[in-house]
C-alpha positions as CSV (number, residue, x, y, z in Angstrom):
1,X,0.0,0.0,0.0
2,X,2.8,2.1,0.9
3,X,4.8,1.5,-2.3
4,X,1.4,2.3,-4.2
5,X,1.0,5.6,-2.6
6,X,4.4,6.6,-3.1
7,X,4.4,5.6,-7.2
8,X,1.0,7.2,-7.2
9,X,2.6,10.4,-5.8
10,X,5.8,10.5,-8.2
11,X,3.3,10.4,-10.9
12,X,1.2,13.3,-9.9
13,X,4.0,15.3,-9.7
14,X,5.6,13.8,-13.0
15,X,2.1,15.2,-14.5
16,X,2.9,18.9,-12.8
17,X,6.4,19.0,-14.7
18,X,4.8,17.7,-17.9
19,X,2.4,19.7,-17.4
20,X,5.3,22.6,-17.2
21,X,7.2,22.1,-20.4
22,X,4.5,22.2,-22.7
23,X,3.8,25.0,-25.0
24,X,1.0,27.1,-24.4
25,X,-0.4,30.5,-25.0
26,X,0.5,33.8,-22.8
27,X,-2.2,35.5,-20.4
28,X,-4.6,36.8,-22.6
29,X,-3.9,40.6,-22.7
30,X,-7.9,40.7,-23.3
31,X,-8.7,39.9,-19.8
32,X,-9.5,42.0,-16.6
33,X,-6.9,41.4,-13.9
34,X,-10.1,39.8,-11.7
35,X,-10.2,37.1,-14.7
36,X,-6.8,35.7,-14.4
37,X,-6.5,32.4,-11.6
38,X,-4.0,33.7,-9.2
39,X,-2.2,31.6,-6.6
40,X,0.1,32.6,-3.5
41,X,3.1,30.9,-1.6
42,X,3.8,33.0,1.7
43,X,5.7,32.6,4.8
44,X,2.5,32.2,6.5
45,X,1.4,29.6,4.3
46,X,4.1,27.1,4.5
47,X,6.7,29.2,1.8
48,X,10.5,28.5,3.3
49,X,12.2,31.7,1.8
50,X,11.1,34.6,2.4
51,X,11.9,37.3,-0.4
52,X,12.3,36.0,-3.8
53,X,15.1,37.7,-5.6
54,X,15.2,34.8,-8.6
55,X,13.0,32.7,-10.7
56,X,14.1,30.2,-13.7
57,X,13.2,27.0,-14.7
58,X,15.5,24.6,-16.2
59,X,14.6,21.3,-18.9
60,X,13.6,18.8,-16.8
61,X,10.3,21.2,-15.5
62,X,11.2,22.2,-12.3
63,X,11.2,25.8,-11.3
64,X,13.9,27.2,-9.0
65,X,13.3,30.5,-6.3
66,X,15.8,32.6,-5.1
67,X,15.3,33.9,-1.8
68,X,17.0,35.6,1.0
69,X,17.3,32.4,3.1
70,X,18.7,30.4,0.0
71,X,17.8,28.4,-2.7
72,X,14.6,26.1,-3.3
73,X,13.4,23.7,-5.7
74,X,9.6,23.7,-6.7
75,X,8.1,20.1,-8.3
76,X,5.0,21.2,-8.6
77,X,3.7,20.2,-4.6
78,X,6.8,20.6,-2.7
79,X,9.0,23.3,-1.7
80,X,12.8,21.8,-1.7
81,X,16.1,23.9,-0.1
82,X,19.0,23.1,-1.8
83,X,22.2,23.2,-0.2
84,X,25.6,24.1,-1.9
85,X,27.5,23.0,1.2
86,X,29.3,20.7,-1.4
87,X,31.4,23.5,-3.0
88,X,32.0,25.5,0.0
89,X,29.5,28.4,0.2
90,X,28.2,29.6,3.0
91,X,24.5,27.3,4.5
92,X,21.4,29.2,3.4
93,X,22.7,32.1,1.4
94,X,20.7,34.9,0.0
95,X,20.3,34.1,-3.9
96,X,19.9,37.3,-5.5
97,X,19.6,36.4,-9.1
98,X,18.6,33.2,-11.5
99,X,18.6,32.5,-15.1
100,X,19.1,29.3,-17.3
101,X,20.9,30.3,-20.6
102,X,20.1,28.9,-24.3
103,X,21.9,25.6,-23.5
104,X,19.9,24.9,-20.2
105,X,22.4,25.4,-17.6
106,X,21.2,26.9,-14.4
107,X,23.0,30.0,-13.8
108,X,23.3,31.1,-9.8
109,X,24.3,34.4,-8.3
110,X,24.3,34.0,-4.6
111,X,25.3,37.0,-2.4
112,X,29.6,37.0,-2.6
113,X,32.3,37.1,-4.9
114,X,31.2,33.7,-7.1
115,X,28.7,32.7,-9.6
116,X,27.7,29.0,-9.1
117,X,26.3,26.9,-12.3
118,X,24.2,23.9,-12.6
119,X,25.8,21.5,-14.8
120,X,25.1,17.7,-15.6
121,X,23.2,17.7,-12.0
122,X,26.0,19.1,-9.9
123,X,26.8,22.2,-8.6
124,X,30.4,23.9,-9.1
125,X,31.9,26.9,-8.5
126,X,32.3,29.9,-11.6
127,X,35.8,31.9,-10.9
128,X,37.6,33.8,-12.8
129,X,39.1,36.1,-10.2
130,X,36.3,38.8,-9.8
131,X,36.2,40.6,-6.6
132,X,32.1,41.2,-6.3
133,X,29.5,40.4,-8.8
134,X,26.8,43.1,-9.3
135,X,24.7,42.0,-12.1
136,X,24.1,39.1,-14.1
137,X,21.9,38.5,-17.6
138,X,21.4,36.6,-20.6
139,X,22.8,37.7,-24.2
140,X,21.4,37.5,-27.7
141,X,24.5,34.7,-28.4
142,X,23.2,31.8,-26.1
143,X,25.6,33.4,-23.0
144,X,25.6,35.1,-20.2
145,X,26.4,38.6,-19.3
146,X,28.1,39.5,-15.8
147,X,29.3,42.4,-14.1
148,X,32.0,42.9,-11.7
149,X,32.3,45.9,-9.4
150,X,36.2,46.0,-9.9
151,X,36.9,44.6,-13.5
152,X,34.2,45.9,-15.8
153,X,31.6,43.6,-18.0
154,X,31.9,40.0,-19.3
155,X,30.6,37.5,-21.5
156,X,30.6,34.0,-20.0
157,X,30.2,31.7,-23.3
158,X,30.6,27.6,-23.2
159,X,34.4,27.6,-23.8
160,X,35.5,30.9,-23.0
161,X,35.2,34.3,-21.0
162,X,35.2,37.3,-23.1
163,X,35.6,41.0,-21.7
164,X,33.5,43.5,-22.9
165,X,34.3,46.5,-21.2
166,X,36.2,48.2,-18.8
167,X,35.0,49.0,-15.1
168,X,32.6,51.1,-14.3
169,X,30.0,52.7,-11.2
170,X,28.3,49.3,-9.9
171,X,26.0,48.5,-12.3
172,X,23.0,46.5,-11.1
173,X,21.5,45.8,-14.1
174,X,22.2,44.4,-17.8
175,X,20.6,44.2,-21.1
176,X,21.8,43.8,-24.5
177,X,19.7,44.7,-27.7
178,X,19.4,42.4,-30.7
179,X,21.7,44.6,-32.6
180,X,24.7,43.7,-29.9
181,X,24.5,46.5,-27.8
182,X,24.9,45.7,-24.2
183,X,23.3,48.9,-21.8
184,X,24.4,49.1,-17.7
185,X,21.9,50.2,-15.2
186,X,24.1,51.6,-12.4
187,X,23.4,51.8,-8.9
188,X,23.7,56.0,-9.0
189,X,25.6,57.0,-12.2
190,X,22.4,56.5,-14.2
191,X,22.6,54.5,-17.7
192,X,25.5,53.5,-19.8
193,X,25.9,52.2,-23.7
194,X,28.5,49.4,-23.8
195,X,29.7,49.2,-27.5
196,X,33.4,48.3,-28.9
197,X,34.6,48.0,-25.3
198,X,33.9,51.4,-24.7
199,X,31.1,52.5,-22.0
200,X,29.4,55.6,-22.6
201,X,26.9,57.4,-20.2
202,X,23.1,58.0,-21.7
203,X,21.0,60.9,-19.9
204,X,18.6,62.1,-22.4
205,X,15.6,61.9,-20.9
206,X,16.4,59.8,-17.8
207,X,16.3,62.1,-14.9
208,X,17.0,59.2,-12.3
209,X,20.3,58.0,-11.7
210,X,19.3,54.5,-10.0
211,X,18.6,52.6,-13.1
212,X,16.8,49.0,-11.3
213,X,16.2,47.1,-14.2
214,X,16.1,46.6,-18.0
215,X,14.1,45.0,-20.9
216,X,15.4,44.8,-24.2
217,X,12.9,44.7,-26.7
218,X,14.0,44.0,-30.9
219,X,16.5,45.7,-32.0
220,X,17.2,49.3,-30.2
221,X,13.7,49.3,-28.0
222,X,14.9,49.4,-24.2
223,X,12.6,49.8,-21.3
224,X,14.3,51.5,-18.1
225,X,12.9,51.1,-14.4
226,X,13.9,53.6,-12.2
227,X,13.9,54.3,-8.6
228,X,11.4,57.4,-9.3
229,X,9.3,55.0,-12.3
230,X,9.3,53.7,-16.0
231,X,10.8,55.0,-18.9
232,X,10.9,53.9,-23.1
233,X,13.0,54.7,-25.8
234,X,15.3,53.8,-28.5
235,X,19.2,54.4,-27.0
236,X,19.3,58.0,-27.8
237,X,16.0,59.6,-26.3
238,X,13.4,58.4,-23.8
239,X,10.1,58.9,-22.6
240,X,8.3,58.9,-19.2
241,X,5.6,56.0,-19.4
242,X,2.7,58.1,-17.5
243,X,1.8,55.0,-14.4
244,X,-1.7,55.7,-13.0
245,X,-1.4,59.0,-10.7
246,X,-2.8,56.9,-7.5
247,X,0.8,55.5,-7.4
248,X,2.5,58.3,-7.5
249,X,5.9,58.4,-7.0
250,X,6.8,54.7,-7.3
251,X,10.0,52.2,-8.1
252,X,10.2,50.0,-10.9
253,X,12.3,46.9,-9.6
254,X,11.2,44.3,-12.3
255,X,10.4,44.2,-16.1
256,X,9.7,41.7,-18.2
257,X,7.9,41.0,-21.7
258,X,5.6,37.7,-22.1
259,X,5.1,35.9,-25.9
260,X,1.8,37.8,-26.0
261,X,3.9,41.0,-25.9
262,X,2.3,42.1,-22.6
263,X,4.7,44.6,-20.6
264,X,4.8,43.7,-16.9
265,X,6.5,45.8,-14.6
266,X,7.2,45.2,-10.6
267,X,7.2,48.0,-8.5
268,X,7.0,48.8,-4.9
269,X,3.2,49.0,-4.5
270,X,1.9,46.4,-6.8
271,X,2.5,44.8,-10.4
272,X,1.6,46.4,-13.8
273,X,0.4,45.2,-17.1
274,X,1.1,47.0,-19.9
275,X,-0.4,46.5,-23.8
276,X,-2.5,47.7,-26.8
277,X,-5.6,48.3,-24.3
278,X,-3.7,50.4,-21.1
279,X,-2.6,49.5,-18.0
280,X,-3.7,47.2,-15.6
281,X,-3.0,47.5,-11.8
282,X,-3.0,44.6,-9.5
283,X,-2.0,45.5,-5.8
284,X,-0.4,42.1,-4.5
285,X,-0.4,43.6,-0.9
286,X,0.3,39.8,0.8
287,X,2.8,39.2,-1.8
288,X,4.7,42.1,-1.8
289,X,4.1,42.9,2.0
290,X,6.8,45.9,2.7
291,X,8.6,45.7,-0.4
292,X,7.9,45.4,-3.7
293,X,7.8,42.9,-6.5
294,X,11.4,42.3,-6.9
295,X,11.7,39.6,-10.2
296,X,8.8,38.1,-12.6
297,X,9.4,34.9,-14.7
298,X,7.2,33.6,-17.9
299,X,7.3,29.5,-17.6
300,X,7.4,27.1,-20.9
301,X,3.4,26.7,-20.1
302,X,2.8,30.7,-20.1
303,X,2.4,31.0,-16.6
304,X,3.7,34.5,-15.1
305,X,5.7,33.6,-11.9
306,X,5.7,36.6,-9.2
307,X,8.5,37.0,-6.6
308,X,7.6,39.3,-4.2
309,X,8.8,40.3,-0.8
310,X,7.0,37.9,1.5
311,X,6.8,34.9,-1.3
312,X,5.8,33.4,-4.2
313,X,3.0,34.0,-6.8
314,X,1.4,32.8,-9.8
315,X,-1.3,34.6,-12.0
316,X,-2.2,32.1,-15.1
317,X,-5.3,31.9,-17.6
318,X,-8.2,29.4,-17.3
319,X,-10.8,27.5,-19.6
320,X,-13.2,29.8,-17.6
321,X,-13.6,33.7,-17.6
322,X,-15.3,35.1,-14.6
323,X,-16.7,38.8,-14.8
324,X,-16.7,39.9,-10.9
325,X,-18.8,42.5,-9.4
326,X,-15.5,43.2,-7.5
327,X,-14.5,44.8,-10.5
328,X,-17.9,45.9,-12.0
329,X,-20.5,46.5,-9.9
330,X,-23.0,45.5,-13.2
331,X,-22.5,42.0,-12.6
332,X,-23.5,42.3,-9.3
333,X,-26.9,40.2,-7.9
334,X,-27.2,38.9,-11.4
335,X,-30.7,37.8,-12.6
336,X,-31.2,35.9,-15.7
337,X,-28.7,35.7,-18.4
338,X,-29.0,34.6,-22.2
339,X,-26.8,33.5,-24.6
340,X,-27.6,34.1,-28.4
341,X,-26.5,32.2,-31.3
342,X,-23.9,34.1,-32.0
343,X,-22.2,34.1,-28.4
344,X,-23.5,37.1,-27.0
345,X,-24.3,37.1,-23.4
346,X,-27.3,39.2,-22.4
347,X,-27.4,39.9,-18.9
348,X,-30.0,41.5,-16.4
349,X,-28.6,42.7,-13.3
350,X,-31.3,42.0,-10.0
351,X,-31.4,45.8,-9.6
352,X,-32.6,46.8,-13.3
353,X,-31.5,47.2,-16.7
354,X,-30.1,45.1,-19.6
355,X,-26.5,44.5,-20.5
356,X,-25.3,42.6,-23.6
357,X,-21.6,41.6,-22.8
358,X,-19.7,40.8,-26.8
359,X,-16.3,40.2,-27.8
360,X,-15.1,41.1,-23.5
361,X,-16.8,44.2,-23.8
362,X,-20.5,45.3,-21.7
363,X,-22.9,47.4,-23.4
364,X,-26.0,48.8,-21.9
365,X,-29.3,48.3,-23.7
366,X,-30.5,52.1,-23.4
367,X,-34.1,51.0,-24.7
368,X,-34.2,49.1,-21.3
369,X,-34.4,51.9,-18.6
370,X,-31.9,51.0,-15.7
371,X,-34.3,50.5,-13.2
372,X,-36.6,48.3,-14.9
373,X,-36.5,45.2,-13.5
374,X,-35.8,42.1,-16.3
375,X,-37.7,38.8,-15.3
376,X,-36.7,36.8,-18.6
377,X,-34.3,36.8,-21.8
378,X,-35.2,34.4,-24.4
379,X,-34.8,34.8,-28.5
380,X,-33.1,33.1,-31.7
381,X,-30.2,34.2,-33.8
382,X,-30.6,38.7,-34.0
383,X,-34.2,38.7,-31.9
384,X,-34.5,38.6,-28.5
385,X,-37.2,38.9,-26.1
386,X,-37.3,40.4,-23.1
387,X,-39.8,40.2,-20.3
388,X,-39.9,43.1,-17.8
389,X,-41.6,44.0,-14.0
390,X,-43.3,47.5,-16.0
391,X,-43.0,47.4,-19.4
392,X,-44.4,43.9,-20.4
393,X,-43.0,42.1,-23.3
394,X,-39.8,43.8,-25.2
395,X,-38.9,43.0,-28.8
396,X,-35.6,43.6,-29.4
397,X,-33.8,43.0,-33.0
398,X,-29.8,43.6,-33.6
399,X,-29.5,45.6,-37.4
400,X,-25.8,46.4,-38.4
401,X,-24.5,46.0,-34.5
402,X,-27.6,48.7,-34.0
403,X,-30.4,47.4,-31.3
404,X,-33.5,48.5,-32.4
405,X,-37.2,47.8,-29.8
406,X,-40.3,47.1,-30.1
407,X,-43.0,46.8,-26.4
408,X,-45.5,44.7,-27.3
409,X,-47.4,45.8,-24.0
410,X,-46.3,49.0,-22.5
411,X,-48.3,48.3,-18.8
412,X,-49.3,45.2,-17.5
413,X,-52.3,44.8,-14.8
414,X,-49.9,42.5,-12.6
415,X,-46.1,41.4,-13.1
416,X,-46.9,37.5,-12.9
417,X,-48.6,38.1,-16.3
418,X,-45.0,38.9,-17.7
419,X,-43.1,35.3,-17.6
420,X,-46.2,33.5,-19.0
421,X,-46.9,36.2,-21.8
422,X,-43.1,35.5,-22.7
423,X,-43.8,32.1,-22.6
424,X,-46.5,32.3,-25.2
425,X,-44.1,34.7,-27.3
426,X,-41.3,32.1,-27.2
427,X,-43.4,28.8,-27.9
428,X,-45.3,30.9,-31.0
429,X,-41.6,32.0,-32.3
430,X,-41.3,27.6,-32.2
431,X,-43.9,27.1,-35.0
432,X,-47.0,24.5,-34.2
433,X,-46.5,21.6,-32.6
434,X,-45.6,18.2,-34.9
């Protein structure tokens, strides 16, 4: 029985990592923040590290955290520490950054002079001499990109180290464009252009000198997060992206772009999504807790991964859309809703009115007054019917996207009159009985 439970268990969770590595579409940039299935991992609900600082995942499914009490794996269920007492670093660590590069290898930047690398399953020590590393990142040719406070920028590729540039003010962030430029976020010196092993200082438009993080986008499109907010532009001249004026002032600690070209930026009062439609808020407070959101990670299955600074998060798309009243009072006390033919939901709200929601969008039906109470929706392909507390039986036909009405009895003598008449309506729209 044991033995059972045990293979039963290592199946579930070899269904999680499956489940992980397959290909799957982004969060719909369609959808209200209230639609997205969200999930939490805290340190008051069982969550072993703390801060996250580092998310990645590497080829066999599992997903690793960095936090400030060390690493841990994640199968799925179970929360694992992982120990790198076997190459001589220091018990429980802070982790301050992860990233697997192009040929799977599990990059690790724990707090100190050393990088640490998974490779073949084991651990080992990265050192080329540095005296404290600031900043590590991938590149656009299947490396890695480090920075070291003391002797300048390098590219760590499978057989060799290349320098890029000399030394410069600790930088604390990296990102290189597809057209090979490499840019350094300092920690007070503001942004520098590495190019030809020359580092040049950018300041057109970038009042801000604490440059937190970057996201390079195509071929000269870099996004800058400050410690005063978020600013776009192409290398020479950028822009101040206007965040909603509730935030106010606000750090940007994290960006990061998903496959449906969503922007999502971590700050310290709450995560931001970014697209074609606007911006979204979503406040995290238990995630974040006193700081901020400090890394986001897209997994193989689409899944955005949160690191915040009281634990783990996880906001992913479902079969199911819900529409909330949290987030729109109309959907509130909902009475009855019908679907036409076409897949356009009509809905009447308990407290009056008629909405007809298409293509994610809610549109009041302004022949309905709003606080006419709507007993029943019925129809077929553009009519519906509509049965109502005052104004007795409603015709409604949709013309060119236009709703057009017809009352077939403007007052009734009692309301319990309505649901039968629009009983009669709908079995005469049937045809005689066969």
């Amino acid at each position: 029985m044991i033995c059972w439970l045990k293979q039963t268990r290592w199946i579930l969770i070899g269904i999680v990592l499956a489940a992980l590595v397959t290909d799957a579409c982004a969060l719909d940039p369609n959808r209200l923040a209230s639609q997205y299935v969200r999930e939490q991992w805290t340190t008051e609900t069982g969550f072993p590290g703390g801060a996250v600082n580092g998310i990645a995942q590497t080829a066999d499914g599992y997903l690793w955290i960095g936090t400030d009490r060390g690493l841990i794996r994640f199968d799925g269920f179970n929360f694992r520490p992982v120990s790198f007492a076997s190459i001589a670093t220091a018990p429980n660590v802070s982790i301050l950054q992860l990233l697997t590069d192009a040929g799977g290898t599990l990059w690790i930047r724990p707090q100190g002079a050393d990088l640490v690398r998974q490779k073949g399953g084991k651990f080992e020590s990265v050192r080329y001499g540095p005296d404290a590393i600031t900043a590590l990142s991938k590149d656009n040719q299947d490396g890695v990109l480090v920075s070291d406070i003391e002797r300048g920028t390098f590219r760590f590729m499978t057989d060799h180290v290349q320098k890029m540039g000399p030394s410069s003010p600790p930088v604390i962030s990296i990102a290189e464009t597809a057209d090979g430029e490499v840019w350094l976020g300092t920690l007070g010196d503001g942004l520098f252009s590495l190019k030809d092993g020359r580092a040049t200082n950018v300041n057109a438009g970038l009042p801000d000198r604490k440059i937190n993080c970057l996201l390079a986008i195509g071929r000269d499109e870099l996004w800058v997060g400050t410690g005063t907010g978020l600013y776009r532009g192409n290398g020479k001249e950028f822009r101040r992206i206007e965040l909603p004026s509730f935030l106010g002032i606000v750090q940007v600690l994290s960006l990061m772009r998903d496959r449906d070209s969503n922007i999502w930026v971590g700050t310290t009062r709450g995560l931001l999504r970014i697209n074609a439609k606007g911006i979204s808020f979503f406040e995290e407070n238990e995630l974040r807790g006193d700081g901020g959101i400090n890394v986001l990670f897209e997994d193989r299955e689409g899944n955005l991964w949160i690191g915040g600074g009281r634990g783990l998060g996880r906001i992913r798309d479902s079969a199911f859309v819900t529409y909330s009243s949290i987030s729109d009072r109309r959907f509130e006390h909902n009475g009855p809703v019908y679907v036409d033919p076409e897949g356009r939901a009509w809905l009447a709200p308990a407290k009056g009115g008629l909405y007809v929601l298409q293509n994610g969008r809610v549109q009041l039906v302004t022949s309905i007054p709003p606080n006419e109470v709507v007993y029943s929706i019925s129809g077929r392909a553009d009519v519906v019917w509509v049965g109502r507390q005052r104004g007795g039986l409603t015709h409604l036909q949709l013309r060119n996207g236009a709703i057009a009405s017809q009352s077939l009895q403007r007052q009734m003598d009692s309301p319990k009159t309505v649901p039968m008449l629009f009983m009669r309506a709908a079995m005469a729209q049937c045809g005689p009985a066969r």
